[in-house]
C-alpha positions in Angstrom: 9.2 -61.0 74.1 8.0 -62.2 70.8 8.3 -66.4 70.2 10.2 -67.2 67.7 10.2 -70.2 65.1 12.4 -71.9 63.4 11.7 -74.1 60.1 14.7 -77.3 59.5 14.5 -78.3 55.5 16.0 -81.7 54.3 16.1 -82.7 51.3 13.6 -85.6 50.6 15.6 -89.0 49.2 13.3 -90.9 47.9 12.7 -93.6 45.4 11.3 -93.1 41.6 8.1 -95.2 43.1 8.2 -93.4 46.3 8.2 -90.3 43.5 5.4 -91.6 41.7 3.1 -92.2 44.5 3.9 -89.0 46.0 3.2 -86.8 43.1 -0.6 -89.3 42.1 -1.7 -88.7 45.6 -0.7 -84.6 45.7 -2.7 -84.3 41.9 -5.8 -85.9 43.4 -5.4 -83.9 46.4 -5.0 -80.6 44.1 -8.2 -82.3 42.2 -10.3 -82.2 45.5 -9.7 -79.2 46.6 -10.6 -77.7 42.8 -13.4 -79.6 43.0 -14.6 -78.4 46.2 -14.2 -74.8 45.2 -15.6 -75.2 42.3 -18.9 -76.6 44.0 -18.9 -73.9 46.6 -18.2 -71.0 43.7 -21.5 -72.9 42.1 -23.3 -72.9 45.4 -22.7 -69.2 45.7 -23.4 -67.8 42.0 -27.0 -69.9 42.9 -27.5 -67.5 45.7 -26.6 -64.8 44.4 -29.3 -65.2 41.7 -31.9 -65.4 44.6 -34.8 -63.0 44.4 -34.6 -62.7 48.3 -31.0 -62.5 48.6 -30.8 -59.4 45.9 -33.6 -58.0 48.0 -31.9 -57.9 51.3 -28.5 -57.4 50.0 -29.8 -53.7 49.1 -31.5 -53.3 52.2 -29.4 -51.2 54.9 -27.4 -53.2 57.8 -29.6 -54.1 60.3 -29.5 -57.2 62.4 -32.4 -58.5 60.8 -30.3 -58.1 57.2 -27.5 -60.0 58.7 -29.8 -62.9 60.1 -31.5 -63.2 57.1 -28.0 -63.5 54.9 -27.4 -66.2 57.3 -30.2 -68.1 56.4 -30.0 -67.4 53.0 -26.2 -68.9 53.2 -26.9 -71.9 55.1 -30.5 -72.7 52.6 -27.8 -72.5 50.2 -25.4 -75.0 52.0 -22.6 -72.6 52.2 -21.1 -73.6 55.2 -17.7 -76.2 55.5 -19.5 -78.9 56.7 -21.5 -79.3 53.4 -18.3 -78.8 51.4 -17.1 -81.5 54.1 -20.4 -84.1 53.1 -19.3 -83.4 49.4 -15.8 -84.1 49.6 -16.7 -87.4 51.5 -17.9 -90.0 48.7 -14.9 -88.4 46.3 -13.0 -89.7 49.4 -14.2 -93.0 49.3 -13.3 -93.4 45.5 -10.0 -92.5 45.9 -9.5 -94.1 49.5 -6.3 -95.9 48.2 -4.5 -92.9 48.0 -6.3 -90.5 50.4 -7.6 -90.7 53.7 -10.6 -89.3 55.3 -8.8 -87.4 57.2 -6.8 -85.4 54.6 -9.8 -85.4 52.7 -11.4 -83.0 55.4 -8.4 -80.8 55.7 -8.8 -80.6 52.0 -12.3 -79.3 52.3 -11.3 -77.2 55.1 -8.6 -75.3 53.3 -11.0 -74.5 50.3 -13.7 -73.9 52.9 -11.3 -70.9 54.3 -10.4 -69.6 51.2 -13.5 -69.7 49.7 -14.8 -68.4 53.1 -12.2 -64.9 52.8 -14.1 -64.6 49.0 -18.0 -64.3 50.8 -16.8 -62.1 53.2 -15.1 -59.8 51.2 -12.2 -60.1 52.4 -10.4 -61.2 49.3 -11.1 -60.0 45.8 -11.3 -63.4 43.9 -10.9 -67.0 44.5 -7.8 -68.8 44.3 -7.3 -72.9 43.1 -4.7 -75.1 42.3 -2.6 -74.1 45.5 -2.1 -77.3 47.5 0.3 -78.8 49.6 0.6 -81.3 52.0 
């Protein structure tokens, strides 16, 4: 038997303060995660431009091919925990208004779509979409 789930939505009451602080902290959030995709797009276009990376992208699959992307994408700090050490001193800026914690998550998230981009899996990149 399949599980199912159910989703409860309230309306939020809140103050014009509580309104204020709420929307500062999502635009700074929605700034990270830009910013994180936009260094890992960076990171990537880099790579791409890599004499050794054009080289074995043409070569045929092997595993020596696919160990030697993997190299190629970790020289190239393409991984989520170096989008994770960039987000970290943006963190620390903004620490009034988010924590390290969501900080990560925001990394995270644009690590995975970013990730679905590299691995062909989707056909372009897509920002601006965050929610907490």
């Amino acid at each position: 038997m399949a599980k199912q789930s159910y989703i409860l939505s309230l309306p939020l009451v809140t103050e014009e303060w509580q309104e204020d602080v709420l929307s500062k902290r999502l635009e700074i959030a929605r700034n990270m995660y830009n910013a994180c995709l936009g260094r890992l797009m960076k990171r990537y276009r880099r790579m791409k431009q890599d004499k050794e990376y054009r080289c074995w992208v043409q070569q045929k699959a092997s595993k020596e091919r696919s160990q030697a992307l993997r190299e190629l994408i970790k020289k190239h700090e393409l991984s989520e925990y170096s989008i994770h050490a960039f987000v970290k001193p943006m963190q620390h800026y903004f620490k009034e208004n988010i924590d390290s914690l969501t900080a990560q998550k925001i990394a995270t998230r644009s690590w995975r779509t970013f990730e679905k981009y590299l691995f062909h899996k989707d056909t372009k990149v897509k920002g601006n979409s965050i929610s907490l």
